[in-house]
C-alpha positions in Angstrom: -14.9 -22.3 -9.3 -16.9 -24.6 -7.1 -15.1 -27.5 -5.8 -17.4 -30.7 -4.0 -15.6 -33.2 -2.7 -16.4 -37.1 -4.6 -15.6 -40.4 -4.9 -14.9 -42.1 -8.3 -14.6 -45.4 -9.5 -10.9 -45.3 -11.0 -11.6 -48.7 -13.1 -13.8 -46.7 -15.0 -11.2 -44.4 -16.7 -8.7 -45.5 -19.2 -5.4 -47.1 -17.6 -3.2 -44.3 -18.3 -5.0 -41.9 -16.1 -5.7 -44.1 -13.6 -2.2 -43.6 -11.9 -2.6 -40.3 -11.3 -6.1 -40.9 -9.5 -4.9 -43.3 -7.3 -4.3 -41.6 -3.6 -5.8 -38.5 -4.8 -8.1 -36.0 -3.6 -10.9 -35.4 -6.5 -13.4 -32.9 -6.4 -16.1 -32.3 -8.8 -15.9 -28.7 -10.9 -18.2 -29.2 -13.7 -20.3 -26.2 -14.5 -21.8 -27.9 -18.0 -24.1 -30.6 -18.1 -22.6 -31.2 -21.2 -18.7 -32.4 -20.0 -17.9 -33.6 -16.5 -14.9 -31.7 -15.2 -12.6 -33.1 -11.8 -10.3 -31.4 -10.2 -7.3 -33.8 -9.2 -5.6 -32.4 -5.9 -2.1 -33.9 -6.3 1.2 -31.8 -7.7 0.5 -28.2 -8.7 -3.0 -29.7 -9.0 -4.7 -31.1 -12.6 -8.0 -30.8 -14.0 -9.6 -34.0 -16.3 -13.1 -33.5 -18.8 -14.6 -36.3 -19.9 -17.6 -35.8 -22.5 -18.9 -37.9 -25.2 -16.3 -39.1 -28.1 -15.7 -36.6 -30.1 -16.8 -33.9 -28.1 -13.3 -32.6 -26.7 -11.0 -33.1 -30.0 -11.3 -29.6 -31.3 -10.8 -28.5 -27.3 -7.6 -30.2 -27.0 -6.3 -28.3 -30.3 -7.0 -25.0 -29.7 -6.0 -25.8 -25.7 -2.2 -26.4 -26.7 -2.2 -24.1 -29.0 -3.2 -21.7 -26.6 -0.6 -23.0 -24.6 1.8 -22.5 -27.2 1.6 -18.9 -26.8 1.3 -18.8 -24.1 -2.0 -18.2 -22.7 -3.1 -21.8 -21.6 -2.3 -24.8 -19.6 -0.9 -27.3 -20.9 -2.6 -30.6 -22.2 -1.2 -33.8 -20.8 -3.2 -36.4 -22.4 -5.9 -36.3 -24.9 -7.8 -39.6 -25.4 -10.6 -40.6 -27.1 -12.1 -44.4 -27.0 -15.6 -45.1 -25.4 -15.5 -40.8 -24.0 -13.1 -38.6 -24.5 -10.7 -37.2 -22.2 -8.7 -34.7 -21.5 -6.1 -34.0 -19.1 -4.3 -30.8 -18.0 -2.2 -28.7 -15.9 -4.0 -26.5 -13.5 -3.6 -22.8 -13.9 -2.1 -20.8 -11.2 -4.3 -18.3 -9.5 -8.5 -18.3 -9.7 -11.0 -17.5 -12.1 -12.8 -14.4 -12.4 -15.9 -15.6 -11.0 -14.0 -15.3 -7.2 -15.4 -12.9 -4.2 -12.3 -10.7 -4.8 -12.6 -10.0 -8.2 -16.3 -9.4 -8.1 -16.3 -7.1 -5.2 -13.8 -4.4 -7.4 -16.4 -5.1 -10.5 -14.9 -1.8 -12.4 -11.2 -2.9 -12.1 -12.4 -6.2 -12.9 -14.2 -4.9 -16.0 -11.2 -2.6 -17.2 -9.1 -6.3 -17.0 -10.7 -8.6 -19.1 -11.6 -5.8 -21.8 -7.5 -5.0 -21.9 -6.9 -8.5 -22.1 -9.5 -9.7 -24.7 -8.1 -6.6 -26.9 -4.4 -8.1 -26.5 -5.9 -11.4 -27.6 -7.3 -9.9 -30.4 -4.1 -7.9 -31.5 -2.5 -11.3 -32.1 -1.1 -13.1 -34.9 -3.5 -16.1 -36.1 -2.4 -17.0 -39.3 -0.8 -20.6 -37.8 -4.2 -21.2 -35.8 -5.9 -24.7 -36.6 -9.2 -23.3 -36.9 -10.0 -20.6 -39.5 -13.2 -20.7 -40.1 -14.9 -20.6 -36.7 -17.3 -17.5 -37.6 -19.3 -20.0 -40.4 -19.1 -22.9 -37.4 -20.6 -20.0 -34.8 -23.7 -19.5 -37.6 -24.3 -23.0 -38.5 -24.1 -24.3 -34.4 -27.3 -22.0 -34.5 -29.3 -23.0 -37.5 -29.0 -26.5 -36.2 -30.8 -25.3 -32.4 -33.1 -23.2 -34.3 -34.4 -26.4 -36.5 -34.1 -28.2 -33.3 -36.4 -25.5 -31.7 -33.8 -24.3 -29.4 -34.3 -20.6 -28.1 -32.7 -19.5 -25.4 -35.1 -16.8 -23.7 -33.0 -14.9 -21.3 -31.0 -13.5 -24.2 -34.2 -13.1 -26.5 -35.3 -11.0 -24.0 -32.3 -8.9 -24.2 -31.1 -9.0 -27.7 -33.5 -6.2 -29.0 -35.4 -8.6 -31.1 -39.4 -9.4 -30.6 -39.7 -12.7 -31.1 -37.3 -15.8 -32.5 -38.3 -15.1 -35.9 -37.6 -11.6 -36.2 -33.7 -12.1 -34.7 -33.0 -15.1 -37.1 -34.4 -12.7 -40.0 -31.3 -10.8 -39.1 -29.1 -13.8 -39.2 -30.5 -14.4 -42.7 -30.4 -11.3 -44.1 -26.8 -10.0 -42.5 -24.9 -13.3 -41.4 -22.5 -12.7 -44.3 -21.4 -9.4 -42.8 -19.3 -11.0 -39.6 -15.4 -11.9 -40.6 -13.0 -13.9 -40.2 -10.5 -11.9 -38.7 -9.4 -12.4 -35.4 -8.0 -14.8 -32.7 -11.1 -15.1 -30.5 -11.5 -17.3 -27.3 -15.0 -18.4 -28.4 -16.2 -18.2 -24.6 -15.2 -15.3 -23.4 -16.7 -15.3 -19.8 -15.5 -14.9 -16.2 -15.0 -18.6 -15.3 -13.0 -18.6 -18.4 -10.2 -16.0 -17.3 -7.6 -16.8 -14.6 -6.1 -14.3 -12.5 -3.5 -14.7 -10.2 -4.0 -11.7 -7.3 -4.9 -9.7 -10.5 -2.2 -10.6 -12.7 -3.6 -12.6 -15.5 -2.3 -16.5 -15.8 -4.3 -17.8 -18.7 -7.5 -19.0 -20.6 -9.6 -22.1 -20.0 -11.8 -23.8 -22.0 -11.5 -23.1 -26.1 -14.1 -25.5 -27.6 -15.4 -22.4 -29.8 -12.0 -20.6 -30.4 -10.5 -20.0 -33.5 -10.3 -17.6 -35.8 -13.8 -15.2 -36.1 -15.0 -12.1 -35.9 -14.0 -10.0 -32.7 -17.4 -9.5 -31.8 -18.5 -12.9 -30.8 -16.0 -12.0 -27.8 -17.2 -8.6 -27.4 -20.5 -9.4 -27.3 -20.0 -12.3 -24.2 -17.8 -10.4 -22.6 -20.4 -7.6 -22.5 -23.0 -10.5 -21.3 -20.4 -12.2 -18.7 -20.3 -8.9 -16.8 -24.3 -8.3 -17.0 -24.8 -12.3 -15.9 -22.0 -12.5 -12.8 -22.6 -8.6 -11.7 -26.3 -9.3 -11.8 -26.2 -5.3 -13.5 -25.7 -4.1 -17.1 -23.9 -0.9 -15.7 -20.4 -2.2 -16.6 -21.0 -2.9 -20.5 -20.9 1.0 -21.6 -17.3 0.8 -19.5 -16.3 -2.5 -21.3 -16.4 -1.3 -24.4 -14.7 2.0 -23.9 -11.8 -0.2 -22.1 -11.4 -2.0 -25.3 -11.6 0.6 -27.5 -15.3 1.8 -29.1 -13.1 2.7 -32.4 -12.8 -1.3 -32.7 -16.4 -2.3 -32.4 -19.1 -2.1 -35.2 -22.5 -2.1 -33.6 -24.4 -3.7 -36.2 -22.2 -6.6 -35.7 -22.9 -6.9 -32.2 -26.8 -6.8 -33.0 -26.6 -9.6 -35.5 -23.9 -11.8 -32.5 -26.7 -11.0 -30.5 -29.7 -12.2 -32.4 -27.3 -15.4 -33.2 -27.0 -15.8 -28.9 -31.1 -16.0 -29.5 -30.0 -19.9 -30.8 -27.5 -20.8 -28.3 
């Protein structure tokens, strides 16, 4: 996590978070263009995203839910008028994305494939979103139309061209489940470790209940992307247990990645 130091105009954010601003040290942390994350150095420390309305409602659901089993911060405030906001604890420890982790890249690998398959071992049947698998599919049919293709993973999904990797959506789509507790983004900056102990998750805008391999499959690519290798993904998998994944699943996660 990057952290830049930056002055904000406090009258711009609604009155009840304005308080906590107020003789603070903020640093920008966004790493979307799509939210704008600040870090509030105060307390234990507090993080506030601000997107469009709308954007962060199903975030702040699956966030304290998370937290209620304890695998998240806490959400302080959720509030949606003009933008949405929300407002939570920060997470002891650092994301994965830090020198220390990176530098031990096979310990590092053998952690978040042990902890993704104790997320996956758990009980979803009181989680608020059931139905993220159909949500995962239809958030790429709507880039596709929109003539959204994201190139870097065309070029290594084992598909051609768009056409031929959509033809597999098509065609096998209706083979992915609805099975599991899934993080949605399962990726480095997502995990926090505290000296290699885990702390919790961030960032659940696509979690829910889905098929295990939408986390497989990005936890294969957050190891290729941050390791700048691919040698780690044959590791990952045997880590998590190769009895568990179906490759034909992972193909058609990774033709859907094509629109995303």
């Amino acid at each position: 996590m990057t952290l830049k130091p930056i002055n904000i105009d406090i009258s711009s954010y609604p009155p009840e978070l304005q308080p906590l601003l107020t003789s603070s040290d903020i640093y920008d942390s966004s790493c979307s263009p799509d939210a704008k994350v600040i870090f509030i150095q105060k307390d234990g420390g507090y993080f506030l995203k601000t997107a469009p309305k709308g954007k962060l409602e199903s975030e702040a659901v699956m966030t304290r839910y998370f937290h209620g089993k304890g695998l998240s911060a806490n959400v302080l405030a959720y509030i949606s008028n003009e933008s949405d906001y929300m407002l939570t604890e920060k997470i002891r420890g650092d994301d994965c994305t830090t020198a220390k982790y990176l530098e031990n890249p096979k310990r590092l690998c053998d952690t978040i494939a042990e902890r993704l398959l104790l997320l996956h071992a758990m009980d979803f049947s009181d989680c608020p979103v059931q139905n993220r698998t159909r949500r995962y599919i239809a958030s790429a049919e709507k880039n596709k139309q929109a003539g959204i293709v994201n190139m870097k993973n065309l070029a290594g999904s084992g598909y051609n061209t768009p056409e031929e990797a959509w033809r597999v959506v098509e065609t096998k789509g209706h083979l992915l489940q609805d099975d599991t507790l899934l993080h949605g983004d399962y990726c480095l900056p997502n995990i926090i470790l505290d000296d290699w102990h885990f702390s919790g998750f961030i960032d659940f805008d696509e979690g829910g209940v889905g098929d295990r391999h939408i986390d497989i499959f990005w936890g294969a690519w957050t190891l290729l992307f941050n390791l700048d290798t691919d040698k780690y993904r044959a590791r990952f998998f045997d880590a998590y247990g190769r009895d568990k994944i179906d490759e034909e699943r992972l193909k058609i996660i990774s033709a859907i990645a094509v629109f995303g």
